[in-house]
N, C-alpha and C positions, 0 to 999 in steps of 0.2 A: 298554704299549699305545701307541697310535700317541699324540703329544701335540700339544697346542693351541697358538697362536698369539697375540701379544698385541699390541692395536692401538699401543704404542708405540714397538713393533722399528721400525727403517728399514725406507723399502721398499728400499734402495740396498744391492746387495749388495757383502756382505763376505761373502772365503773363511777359515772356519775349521775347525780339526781335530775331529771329532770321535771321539770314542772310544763304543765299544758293546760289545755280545754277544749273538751266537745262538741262544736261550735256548728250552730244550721242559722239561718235566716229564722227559722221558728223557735230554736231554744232545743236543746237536748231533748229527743223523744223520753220519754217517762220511761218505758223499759229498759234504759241503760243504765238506771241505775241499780238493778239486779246482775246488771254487768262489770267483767275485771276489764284491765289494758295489761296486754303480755307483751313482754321482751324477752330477749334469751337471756336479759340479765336480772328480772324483777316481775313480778306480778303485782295488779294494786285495783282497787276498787275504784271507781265512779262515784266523785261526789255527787248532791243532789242539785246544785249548780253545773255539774259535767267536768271541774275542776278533777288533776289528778298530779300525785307527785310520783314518779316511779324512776326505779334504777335503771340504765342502760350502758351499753358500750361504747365507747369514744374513743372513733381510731376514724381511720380517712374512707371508711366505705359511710354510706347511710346507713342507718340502721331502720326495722323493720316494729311495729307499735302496733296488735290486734286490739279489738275492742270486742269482744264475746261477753257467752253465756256459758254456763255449764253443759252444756249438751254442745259446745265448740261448734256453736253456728257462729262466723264473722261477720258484722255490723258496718264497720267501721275499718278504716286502716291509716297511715303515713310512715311514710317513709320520707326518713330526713337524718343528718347529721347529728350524734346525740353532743350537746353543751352545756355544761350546768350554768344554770341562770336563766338561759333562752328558752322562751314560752313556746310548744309545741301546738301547734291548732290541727287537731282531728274533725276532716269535716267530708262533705262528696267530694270536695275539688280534691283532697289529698288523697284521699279512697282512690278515684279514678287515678290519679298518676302512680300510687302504691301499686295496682294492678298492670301495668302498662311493665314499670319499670323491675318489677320482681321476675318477668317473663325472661329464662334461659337466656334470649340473644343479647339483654339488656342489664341483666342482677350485675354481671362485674364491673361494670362502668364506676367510673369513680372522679374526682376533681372536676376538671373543666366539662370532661365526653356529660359527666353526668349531667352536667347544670346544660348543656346545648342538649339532649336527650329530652331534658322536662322543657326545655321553651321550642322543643318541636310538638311534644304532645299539647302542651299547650295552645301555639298555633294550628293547630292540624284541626277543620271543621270540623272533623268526625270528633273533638274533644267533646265538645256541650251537649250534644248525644248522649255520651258513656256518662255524662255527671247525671243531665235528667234521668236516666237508667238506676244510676245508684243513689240520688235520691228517692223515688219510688219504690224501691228497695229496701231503705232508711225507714219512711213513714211506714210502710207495711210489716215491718218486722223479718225482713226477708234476708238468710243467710245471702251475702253476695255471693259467692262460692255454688248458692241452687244450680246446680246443672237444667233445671227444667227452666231457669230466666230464661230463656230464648233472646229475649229484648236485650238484655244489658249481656249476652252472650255475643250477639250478635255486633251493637255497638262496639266492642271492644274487639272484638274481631276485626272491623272495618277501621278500627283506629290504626293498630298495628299494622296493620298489613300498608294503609296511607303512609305510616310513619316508613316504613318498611322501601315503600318505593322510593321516598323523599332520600332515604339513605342510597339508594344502587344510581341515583339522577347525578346526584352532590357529591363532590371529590371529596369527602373527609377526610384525614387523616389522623393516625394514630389507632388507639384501640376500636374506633368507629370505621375503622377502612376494611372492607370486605364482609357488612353484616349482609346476610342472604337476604336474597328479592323473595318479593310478595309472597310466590309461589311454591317457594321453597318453603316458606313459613309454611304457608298450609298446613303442608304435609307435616313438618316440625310440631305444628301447634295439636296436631290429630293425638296426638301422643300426650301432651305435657295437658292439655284438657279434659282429655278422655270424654270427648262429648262432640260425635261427628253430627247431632243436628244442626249446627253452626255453619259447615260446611256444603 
């Protein structure tokens, strides 16, 4: 799954190698490996085991790892902590939190907020929803990003906005205190989706 952050990486990036794998219960769909993995620091191909080695940024935010095609449909995502040595696994479960946590109210999280951020998405029932959603997505060859998923648009709607209330109930503190309620998101989310059948 996607991994956490710790408050005393640098913020100062450093590029390091990381190594991963494209990992389903069935094995890498066959079409990914006509596919790259993008970072803002590296580009690199898809072995034909789903194995990949690629550059990344290494500072105290997560960093963000596409799995495309030339035509910039996305497949695939994680978001995790870049470290050379540590094996990345690209998979739904990581997919589903990548999308959760790249959302506006959520991207600047960092250290500890981030790692309570993922074991609320995690906990949160609307999670295995959003995963069944993006695997189906996976087997089919289906940009996650399709505006016309309605299904995995919807899931992930109903996730955040759970997560969303779980934050305005629970006294947080720190960078977690004061993220908008549900409703608010809506409106938030009409914007940053561009896709009011959701709503």
């Amino acid at each position: 799954a996607g991994g956490g952050t710790t408050d005393s990486t640098p913020s100062v990036n450093e590029v390091v190698t990381v190594t991963g794998n494209i990992g389903s219960d069935s094995g890498a769909p066959d079409y990914l490996d006509a596919c790259t993995i993008v970072t803002v620091s590296g580009e690199t191909s898809v072995e034909a085991d789903g194995s990949f080695d690629i550059e990344a940024a290494s500072n105290s935010h997560a960093q963000t790892f596409f799995v495309g095609d030339e035509d910039e449909n996305v497949y695939l995502m994680t978001r995790t902590q870049a470290v050379a040595q540590n094996e990345v696994v690209i998979d739904a479960n990581s997919t589903a939190l990548a999308l959760v946590t790249l959302h506006p109210l959520f991207a600047p999280l960092r250290g500890d907020d981030y790692d309570t951020l993922v074991e609320m998405i995690e906990t949160s029932p609307r999670y295995p929803e959003l995963v069944a959603q993006i695997e189906a997505a996976i087997a089919s060859q289906r940009d996650i990003f399709d505006a016309d998923n309605e299904a995995l648009l919807f899931a992930l709607s109903n996730l955040i906005e759970d997560i969303c209330v779980d934050f305005e109930e629970e006294d947080y503190e720190g960078s977690l205190d004061g993220i908008p309620s549900a409703a608010r998101f809506r409106n938030q989310s009409k914007a940053i989706y561009e896709n009011p059948k959701i709503y």
